[in-house]
C-alpha positions in Angstrom: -76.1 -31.1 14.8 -73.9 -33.4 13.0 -76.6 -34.6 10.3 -77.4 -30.6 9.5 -73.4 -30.1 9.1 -73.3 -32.9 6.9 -76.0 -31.7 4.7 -74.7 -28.7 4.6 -71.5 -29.4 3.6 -71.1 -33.1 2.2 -67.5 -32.7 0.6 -66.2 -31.2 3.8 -67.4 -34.0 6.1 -65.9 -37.0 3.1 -62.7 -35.0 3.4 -62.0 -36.0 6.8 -63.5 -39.6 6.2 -60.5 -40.0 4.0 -58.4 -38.4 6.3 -59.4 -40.8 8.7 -58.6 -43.7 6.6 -55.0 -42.1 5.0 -54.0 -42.9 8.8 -55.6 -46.8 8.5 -58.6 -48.9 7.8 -61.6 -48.5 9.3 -64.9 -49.8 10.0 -68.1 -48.1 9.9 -68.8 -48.2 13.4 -65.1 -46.7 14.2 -65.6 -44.1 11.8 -68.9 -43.1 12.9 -67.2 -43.0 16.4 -64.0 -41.3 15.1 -64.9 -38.6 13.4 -68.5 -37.8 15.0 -70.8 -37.8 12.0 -73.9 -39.9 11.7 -73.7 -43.4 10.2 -75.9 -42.6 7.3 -73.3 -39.8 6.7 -71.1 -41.9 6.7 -71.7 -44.9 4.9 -73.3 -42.5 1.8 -69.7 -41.0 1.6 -68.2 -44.5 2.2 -70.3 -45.5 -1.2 -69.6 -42.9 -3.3 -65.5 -43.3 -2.5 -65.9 -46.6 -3.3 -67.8 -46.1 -6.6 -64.8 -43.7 -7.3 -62.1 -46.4 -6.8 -60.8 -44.2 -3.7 -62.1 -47.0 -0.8 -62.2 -50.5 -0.7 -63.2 -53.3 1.2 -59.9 -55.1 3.2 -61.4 -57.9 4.9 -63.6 -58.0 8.4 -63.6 -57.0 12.1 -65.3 -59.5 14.0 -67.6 -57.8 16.6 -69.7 -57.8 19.2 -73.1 -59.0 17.1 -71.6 -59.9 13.6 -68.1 -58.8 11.4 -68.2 -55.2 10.0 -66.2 -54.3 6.9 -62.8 -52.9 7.0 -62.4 -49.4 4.8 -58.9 -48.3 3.6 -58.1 -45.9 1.1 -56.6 -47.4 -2.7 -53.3 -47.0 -4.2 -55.0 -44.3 -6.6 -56.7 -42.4 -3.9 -52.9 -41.8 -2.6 -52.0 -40.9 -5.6 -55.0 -38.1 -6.6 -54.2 -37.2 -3.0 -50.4 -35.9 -3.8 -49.2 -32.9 -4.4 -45.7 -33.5 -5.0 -46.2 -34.7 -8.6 -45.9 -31.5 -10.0 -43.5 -29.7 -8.6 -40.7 -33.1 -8.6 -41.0 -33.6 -12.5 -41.0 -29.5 -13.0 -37.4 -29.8 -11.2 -36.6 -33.4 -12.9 -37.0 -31.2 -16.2 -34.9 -28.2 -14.8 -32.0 -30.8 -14.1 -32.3 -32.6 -17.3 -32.5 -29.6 -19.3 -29.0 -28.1 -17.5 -27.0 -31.6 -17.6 -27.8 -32.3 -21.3 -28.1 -30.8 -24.4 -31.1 -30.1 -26.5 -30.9 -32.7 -29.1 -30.4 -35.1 -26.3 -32.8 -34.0 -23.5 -35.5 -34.0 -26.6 -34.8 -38.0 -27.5 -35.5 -38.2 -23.6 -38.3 -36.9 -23.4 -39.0 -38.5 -26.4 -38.0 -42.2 -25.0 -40.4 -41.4 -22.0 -43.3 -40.9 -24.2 -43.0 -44.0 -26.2 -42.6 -46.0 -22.9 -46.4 -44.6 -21.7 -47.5 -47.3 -24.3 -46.5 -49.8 -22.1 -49.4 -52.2 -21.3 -51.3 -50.0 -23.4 -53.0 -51.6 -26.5 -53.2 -49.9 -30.2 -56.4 -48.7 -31.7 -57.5 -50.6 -34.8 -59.5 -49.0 -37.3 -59.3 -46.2 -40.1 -57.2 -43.4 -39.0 -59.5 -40.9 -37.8 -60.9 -43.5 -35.7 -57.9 -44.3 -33.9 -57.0 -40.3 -34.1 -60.4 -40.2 -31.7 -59.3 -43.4 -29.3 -55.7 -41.0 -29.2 -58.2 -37.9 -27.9 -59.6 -39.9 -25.6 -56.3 -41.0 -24.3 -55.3 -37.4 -23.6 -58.7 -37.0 -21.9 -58.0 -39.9 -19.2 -54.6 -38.0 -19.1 -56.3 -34.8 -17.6 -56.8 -33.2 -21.2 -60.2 -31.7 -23.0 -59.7 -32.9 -26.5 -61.3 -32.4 -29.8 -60.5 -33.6 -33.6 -61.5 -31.7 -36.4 -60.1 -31.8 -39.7 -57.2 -29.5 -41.0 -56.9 -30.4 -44.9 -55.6 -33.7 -45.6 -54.7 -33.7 -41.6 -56.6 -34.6 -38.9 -55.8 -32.2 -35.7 -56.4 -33.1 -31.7 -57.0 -29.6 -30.3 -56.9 -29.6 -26.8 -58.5 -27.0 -24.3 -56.2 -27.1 -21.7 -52.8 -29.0 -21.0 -52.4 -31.9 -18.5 -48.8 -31.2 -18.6 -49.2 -26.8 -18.1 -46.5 -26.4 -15.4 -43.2 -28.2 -17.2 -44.4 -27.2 -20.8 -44.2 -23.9 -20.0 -40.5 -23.9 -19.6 -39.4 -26.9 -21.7 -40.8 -27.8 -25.0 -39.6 -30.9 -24.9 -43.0 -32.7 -22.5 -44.8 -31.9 -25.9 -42.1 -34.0 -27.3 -42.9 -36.7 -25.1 -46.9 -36.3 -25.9 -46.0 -36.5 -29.5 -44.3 -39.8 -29.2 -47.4 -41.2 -27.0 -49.8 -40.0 -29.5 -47.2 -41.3 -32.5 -46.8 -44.4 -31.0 -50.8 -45.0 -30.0 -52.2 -44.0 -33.5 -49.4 -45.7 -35.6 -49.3 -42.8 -37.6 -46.7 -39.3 -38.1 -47.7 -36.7 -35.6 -46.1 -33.2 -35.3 -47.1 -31.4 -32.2 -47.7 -27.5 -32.2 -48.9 -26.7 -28.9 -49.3 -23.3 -28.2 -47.0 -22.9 -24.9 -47.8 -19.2 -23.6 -49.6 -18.0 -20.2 -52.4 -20.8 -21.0 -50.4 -24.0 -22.3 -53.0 -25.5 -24.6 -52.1 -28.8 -27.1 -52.3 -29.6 -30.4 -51.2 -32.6 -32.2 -51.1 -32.8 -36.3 -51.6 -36.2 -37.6 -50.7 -37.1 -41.2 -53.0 -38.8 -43.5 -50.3 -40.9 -45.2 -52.8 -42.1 -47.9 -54.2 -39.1 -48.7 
């Protein structure tokens, strides 16, 4: 019964391996015994959360033949795991927006975006290779980017927005984009993001030689 549940539904039966682990490591065996799923259930979900970087490998359990592996969950899985991202920096934004004023709440938000280039290294290259290494960025970011030419500009048109619930209300997270961007291309970017029902980006990048 448990193999034709887990066949059925794979991502249901993974969910509660990593609820298993959220509460400590794990072996295989203890898993297996845990949760009541069959070990080759097991040890395919096992695989594939630690081709995801969600699991790794701790150390060993010495038992009763030879040492099994001990499974705990990564820093990141804890972090796709969280809700609480969201809704903390939508209120971070609400207080900042009501303790200072625009001009300074922008230089902010501003600030923040220069310091995501922290450990981060520059493209090198002409500019609308760099412009692409920038929309690749925003992709790892949660974005779906394009460039395309606009002119003597070159434009990253996103289809979405990573940043959708605070840009709604407060301008300024494109500010903060903007600076990233700025900062990781080396180049003038003027954001026009189009902030209605669906917040969707769009960054402008100057050709200064042009």
């Amino acid at each position: 019964m448990a193999t034709h549940r887990d066949s059925r539904n794979p991502d249901s039966s993974r969910a509660r391996v990593v609820q298993a682990l959220r509460r400590g490591p794990r072996t295989l065996e203890q898993l297996v015994q845990e949760l009541g799923l069959t070990r080759t259930a097991v040890r395919l979900h096992l695989a594939t959360l630690e081709s995801e970087a969600n699991v790794t490998r701790s150390g060993l359990h010495r038992g009763r033949t030879k040492p099994s592996h001990v499974y705990e969950l990564t820093g990141t899985a804890e972090e796709r795991l969280s809700r609480a991202y969201i809704p903390v920096l939508t209120q971070l934004l609400h207080v900042l927006s009501n303790r200072l004023d625009g001009a300074a709440f922008d230089e902010v938000m501003r600030d923040v975006g220069r310091g995501l280039m922290t450990e981060r290294s520059r493209p090198r290259g002409a500019l609308r290779e760099r412009v692409g290494a920038a929309s690749e960025l925003l992709n790892q970011l949660g974005g779906l980017t394009e460039v395309r030419s606009d002119g003597d500009a070159l434009v990253i048109q996103s289809h979405g927005c990573p940043l959708a619930a605070a840009a709604k209300d407060h301008a300024e997270t494109c500010s903060a984009m903007e600076s990233l961007v700025s900062e990781f291309v080396g180049a003038t970017v003027r954001q026009r993001c189009d902030r209605t029902e669906r917040p969707r980006c769009r960054f402008q990048i100057e050709d200064a030689g042009a």
